[in-house]
C-alpha positions as CSV (number, residue, x, y, z in Angstrom):
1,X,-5.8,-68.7,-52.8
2,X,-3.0,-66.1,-53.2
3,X,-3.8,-63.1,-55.1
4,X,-2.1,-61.4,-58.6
5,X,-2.2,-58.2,-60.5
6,X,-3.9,-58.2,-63.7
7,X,-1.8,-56.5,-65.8
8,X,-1.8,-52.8,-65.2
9,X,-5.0,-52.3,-64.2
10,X,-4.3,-52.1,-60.3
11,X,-7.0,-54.7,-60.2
12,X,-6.3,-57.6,-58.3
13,X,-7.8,-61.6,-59.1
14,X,-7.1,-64.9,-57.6
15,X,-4.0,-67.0,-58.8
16,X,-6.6,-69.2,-60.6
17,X,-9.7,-68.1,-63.1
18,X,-12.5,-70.0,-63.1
19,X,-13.6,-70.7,-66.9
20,X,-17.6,-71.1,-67.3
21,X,-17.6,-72.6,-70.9
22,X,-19.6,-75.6,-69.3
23,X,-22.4,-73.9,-67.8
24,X,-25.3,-74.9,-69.4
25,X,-23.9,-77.6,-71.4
26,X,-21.8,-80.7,-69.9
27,X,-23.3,-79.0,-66.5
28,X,-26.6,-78.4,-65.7
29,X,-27.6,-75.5,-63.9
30,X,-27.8,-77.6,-60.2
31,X,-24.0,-78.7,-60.9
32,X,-23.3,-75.5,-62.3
33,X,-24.3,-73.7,-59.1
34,X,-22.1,-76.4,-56.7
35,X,-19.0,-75.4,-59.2
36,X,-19.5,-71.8,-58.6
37,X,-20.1,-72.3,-54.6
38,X,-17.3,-74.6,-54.6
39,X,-14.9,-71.8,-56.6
40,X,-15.9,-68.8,-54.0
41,X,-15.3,-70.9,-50.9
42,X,-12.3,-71.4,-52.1
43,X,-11.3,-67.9,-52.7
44,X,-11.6,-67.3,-56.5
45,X,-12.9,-63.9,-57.7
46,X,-12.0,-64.7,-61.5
47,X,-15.0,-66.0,-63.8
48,X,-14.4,-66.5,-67.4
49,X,-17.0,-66.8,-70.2
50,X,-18.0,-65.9,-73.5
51,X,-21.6,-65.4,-75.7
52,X,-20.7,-68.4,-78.0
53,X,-20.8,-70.9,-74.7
54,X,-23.5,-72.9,-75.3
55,X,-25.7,-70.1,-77.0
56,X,-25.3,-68.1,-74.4
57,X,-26.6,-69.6,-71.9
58,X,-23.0,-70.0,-69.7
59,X,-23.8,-66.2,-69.5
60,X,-27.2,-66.2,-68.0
61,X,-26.6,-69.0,-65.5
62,X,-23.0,-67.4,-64.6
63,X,-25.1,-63.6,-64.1
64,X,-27.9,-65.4,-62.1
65,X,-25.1,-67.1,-59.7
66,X,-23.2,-63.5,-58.9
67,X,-26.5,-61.7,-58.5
68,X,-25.6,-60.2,-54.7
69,X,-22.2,-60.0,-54.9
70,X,-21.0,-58.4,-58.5
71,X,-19.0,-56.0,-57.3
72,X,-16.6,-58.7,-55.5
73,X,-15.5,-60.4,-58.8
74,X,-14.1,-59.4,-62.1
75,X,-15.4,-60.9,-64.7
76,X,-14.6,-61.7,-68.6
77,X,-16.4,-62.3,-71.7
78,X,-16.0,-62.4,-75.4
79,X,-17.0,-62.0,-79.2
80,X,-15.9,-63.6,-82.5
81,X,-17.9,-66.5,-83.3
82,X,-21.4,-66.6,-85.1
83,X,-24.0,-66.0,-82.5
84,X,-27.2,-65.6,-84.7
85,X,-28.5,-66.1,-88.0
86,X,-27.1,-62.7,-89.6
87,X,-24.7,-63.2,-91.5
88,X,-23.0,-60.0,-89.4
89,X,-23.4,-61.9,-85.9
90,X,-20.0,-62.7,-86.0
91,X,-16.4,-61.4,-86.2
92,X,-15.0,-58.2,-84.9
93,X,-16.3,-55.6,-86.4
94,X,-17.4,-52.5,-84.5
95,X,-21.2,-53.4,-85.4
96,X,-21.1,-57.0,-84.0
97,X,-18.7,-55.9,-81.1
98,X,-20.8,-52.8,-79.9
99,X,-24.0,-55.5,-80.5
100,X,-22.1,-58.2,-78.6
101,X,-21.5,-56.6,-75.6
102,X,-24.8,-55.2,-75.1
103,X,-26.1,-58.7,-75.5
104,X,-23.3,-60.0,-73.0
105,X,-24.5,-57.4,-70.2
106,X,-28.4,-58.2,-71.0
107,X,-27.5,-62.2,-70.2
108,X,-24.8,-61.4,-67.5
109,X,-27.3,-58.9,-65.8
110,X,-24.6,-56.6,-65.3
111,X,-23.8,-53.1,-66.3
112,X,-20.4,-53.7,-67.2
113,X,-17.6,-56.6,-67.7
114,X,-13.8,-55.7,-66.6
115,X,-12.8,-57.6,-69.2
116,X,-13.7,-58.2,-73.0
117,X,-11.7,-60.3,-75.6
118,X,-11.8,-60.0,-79.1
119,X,-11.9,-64.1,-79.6
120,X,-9.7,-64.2,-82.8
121,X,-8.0,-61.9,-85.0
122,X,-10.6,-61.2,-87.9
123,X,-8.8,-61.0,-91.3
124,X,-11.9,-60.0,-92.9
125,X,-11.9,-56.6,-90.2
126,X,-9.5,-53.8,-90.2
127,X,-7.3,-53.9,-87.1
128,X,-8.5,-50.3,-86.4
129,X,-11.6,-50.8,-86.7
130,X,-11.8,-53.8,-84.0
131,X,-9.5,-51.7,-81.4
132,X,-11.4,-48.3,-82.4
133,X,-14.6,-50.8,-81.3
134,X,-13.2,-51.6,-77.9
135,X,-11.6,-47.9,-77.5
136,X,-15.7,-46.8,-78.1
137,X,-17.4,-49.5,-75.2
138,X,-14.4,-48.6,-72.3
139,X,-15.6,-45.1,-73.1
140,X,-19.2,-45.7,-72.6
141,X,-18.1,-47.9,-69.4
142,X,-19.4,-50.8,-71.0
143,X,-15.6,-53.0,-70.4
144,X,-13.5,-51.9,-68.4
145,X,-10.5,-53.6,-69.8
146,X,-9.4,-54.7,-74.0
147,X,-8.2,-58.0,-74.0
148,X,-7.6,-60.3,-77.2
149,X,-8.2,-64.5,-77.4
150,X,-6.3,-66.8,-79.6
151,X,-4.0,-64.2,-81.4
152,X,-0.5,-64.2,-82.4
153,X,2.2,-62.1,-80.4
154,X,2.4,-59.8,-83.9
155,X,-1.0,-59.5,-84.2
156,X,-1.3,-58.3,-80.4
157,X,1.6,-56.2,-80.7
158,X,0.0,-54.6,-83.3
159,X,-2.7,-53.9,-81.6
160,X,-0.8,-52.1,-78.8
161,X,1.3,-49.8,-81.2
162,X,-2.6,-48.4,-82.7
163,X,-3.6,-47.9,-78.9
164,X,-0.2,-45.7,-77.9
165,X,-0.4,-44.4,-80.9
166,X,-4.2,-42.7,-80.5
167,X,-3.9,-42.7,-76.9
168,X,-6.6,-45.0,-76.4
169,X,-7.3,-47.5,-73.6
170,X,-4.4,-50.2,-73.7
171,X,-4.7,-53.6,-74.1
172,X,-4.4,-55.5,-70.6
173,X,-5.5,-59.0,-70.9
174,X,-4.1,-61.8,-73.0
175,X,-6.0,-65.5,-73.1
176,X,-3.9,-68.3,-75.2
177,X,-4.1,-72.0,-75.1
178,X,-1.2,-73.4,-72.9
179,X,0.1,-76.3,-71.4
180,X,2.4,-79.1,-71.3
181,X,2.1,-80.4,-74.6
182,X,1.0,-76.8,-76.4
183,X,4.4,-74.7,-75.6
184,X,4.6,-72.4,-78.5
185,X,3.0,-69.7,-76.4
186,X,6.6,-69.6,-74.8
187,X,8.4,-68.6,-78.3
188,X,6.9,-65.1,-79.0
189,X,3.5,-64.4,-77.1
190,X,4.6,-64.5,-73.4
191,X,7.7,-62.4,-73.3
192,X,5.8,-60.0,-75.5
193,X,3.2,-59.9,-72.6
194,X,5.9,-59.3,-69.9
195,X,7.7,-56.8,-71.9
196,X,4.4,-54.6,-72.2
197,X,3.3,-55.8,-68.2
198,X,-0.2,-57.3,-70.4
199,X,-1.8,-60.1,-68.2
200,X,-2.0,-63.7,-69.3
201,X,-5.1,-66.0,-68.4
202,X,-4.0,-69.0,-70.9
203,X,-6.6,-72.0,-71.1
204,X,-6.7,-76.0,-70.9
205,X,-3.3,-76.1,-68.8
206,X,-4.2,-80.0,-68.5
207,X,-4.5,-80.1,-72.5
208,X,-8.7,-81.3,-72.5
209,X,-7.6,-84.1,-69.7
210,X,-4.8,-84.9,-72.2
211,X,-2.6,-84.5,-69.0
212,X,-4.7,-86.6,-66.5
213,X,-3.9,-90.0,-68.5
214,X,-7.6,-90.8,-68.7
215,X,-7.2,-91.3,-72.4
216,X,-4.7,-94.0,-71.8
217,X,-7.2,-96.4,-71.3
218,X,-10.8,-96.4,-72.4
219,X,-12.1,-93.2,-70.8
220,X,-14.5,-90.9,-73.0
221,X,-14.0,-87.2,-73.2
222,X,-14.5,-84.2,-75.3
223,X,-11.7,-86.1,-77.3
224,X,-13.5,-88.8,-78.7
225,X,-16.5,-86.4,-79.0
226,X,-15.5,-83.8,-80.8
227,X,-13.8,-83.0,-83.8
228,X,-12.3,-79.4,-82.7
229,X,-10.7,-81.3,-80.0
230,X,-9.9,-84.5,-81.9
231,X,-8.2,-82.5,-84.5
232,X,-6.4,-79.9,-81.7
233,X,-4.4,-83.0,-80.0
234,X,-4.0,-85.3,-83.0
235,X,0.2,-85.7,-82.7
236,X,0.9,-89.0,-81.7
237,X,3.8,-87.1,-79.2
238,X,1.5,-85.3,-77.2
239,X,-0.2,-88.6,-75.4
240,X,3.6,-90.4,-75.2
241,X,4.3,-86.8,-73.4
242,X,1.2,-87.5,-71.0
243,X,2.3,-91.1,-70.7
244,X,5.7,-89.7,-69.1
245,X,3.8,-87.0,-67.3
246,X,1.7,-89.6,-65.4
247,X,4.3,-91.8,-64.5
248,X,6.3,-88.8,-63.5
249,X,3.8,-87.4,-60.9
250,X,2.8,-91.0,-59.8
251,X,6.2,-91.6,-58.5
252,X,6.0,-88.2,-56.5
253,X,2.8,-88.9,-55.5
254,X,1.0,-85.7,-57.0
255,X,-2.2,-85.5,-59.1
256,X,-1.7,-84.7,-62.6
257,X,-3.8,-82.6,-63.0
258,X,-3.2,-80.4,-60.3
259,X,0.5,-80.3,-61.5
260,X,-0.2,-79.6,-65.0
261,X,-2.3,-76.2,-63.8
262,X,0.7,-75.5,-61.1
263,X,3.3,-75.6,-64.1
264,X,1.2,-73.6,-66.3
265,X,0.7,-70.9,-63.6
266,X,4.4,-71.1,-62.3
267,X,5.7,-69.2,-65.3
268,X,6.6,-65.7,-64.5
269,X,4.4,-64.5,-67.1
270,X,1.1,-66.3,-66.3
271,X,-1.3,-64.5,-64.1
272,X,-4.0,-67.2,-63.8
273,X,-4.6,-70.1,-65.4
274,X,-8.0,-70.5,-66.6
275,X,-9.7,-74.1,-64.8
276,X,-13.0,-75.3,-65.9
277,X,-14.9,-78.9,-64.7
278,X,-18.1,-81.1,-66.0
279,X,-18.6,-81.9,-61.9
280,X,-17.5,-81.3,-58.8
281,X,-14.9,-84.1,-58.8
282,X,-13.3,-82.7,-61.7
283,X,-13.4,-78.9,-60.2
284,X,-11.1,-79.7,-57.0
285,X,-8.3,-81.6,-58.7
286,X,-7.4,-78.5,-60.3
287,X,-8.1,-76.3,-57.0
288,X,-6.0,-78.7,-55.7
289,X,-3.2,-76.9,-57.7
290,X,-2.3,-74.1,-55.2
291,X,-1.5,-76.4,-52.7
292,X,1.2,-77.8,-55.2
293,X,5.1,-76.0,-54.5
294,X,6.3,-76.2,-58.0
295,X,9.7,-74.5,-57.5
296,X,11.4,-73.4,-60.6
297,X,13.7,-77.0,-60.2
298,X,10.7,-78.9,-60.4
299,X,9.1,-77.0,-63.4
300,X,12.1,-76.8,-65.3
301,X,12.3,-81.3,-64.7
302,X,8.8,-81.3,-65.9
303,X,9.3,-79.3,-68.9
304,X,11.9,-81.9,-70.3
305,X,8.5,-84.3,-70.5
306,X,8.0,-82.2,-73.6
307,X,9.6,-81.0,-76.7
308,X,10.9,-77.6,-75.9
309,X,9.4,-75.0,-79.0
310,X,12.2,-73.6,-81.6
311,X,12.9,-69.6,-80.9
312,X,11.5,-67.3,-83.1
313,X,14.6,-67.1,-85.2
314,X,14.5,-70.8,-85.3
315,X,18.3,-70.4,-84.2
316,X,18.4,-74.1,-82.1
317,X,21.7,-73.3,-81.1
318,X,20.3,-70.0,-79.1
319,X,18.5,-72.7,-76.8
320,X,22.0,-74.0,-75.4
321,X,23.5,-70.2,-75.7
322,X,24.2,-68.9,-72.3
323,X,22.3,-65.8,-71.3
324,X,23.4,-62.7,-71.8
């Protein structure tokens, strides 16, 4: 397991991030603890979670398992969604952030996390107000490092500008959704990540096991199960993409799934791609991925599988422009 900077911190984390979302949910604690063996002996130091997975109880069972070793791992959490009946439990305001965190540490029994995303942009929230809130907890030591889930490349930007501008701790940590068939990270939110030297963690590089062809045939899955998911991968497109993809790596003889986290990780601006797993079966396909060479030929081939996002000028010409 190689290892990457994260952003500017000087900190360094393995090439993949382990994300704990099923702690305590599709795995019980037994198979949760095999994961989190299995992810140390195999040299990641990268745990991902957040206080809305499974009521918070990926939190507890992920603070039990690094109890002993803390200081060898960096570790992420986040805030957004409702967490309690108050109607303020939710959001980013500084009075649910400040509240969050203290509740992330008390689960995580830790004294600090080196990372914290804001989970979404909150329209309801001035954007000052939710950076002021992170400034405030890396003062009291509480996060180490800001980081922001699920927002736009404008919205993050933004968020940089208040920061230089007040001198406050800078953002460092980036977590979209990317993969194969969910590209449009590519337009706009990656090069603004390498052009301020942010990190990128982006999550479900195999698209929910979109990418492993298991929905070609009868196979259940988080799919059939659930609507967020259902409604997330509903384009036709997408599963005639994973049809291709499949065939593709069959005739090379690689595992999908392993190549769909290598070709998510392979682009200059990803730091680690975020892997999670129901079982241990499911876990080492996608360890599998670092054993994978995906040169910049093959990623490029595998990229034509998909429909390559319009720029942000929605110029289509600029695609077939040569560079500058």
């Amino acid at each position: 397991m190689k290892l990457k900077p994260l952003g500017r911190t000087g900190v360094s984390v393995s090439e993949l991030c382990f994300g704990t979302m099923s702690f305590g949910g599709d795995a019980d604690e037994a198979t949760s603890a095999a994961m989190y063996k299995a992810t140390r002996d195999a040299g990641i130091n990268f745990y991902d979670c957040a206080d809305q997975y499974n009521k918070g109880k990926s939190e507890e069972i992920l603070g039990a398992l690094m109890r002993g070793h803390r200081n060898e791992l960096v570790v992420t959490t986040k805030c957004f969604n409702s967490t309690g009946d108050d109607v303020n439990a939710r959001g980013t305001s500084r009075r649910h952030v400040i509240r969050a965190v203290e509740a992330s540490l008390k689960r995580l029994q830790t004294d600090r996390v080196e990372v914290f995303f804001l989970h979404h942009y909150d329209k309801r929230t001035p954007l000052e107000e939710s950076v002021r809130a992170l400034e405030d907890l890396v003062r009291s030591g509480k996060v180490l490092y800001p980081a922001l889930s699920n927002w736009s490349a404008w919205q993050a930007q933004r968020a940089v500008d208040l920061q230089e501008r007040h001198n406050w701790a800078r953002l460092q940590v980036l977590q979209p959704m990317y993969s194969l068939v969910k590209r449009q990270a590519e337009v706009e939110l990656l090069p603004m990540a390498e052009a301020n030297g942010i990190g990128v963690i982006p999550y479900s590089p195999a698209a929910a096991g979109i990418l492993s062809g298991k929905y070609a045939g009868n196979a259940t899955g988080r799919l059939k199960t659930n609507k967020m998911y259902e409604t997330r991968y509903s384009e036709p497109w997408m599963f005639e993409v994973a049809e291709k993809f499949v065939a593709f790596c069959k005739q090379r003889s690689l595992h999908p799934v392993s190549t769909a986290v290598a070709w998510v990780g392979a682009h200059p601006a990803i730091t680690a791609p975020i892997v999670g797993a129901r079982s241990l079966e499911q876990l080492q396909d996608s360890l599998n991925s670092v054993r994978i060479e995906m040169t910049p030929a093959l990623r490029a081939e595998i990229a034509t599988l998909s429909p390559t996002p319009a720029p942000a000028t929605d110029r289509l010409e600029e695609l077939k422009a040569p560079k500058a």
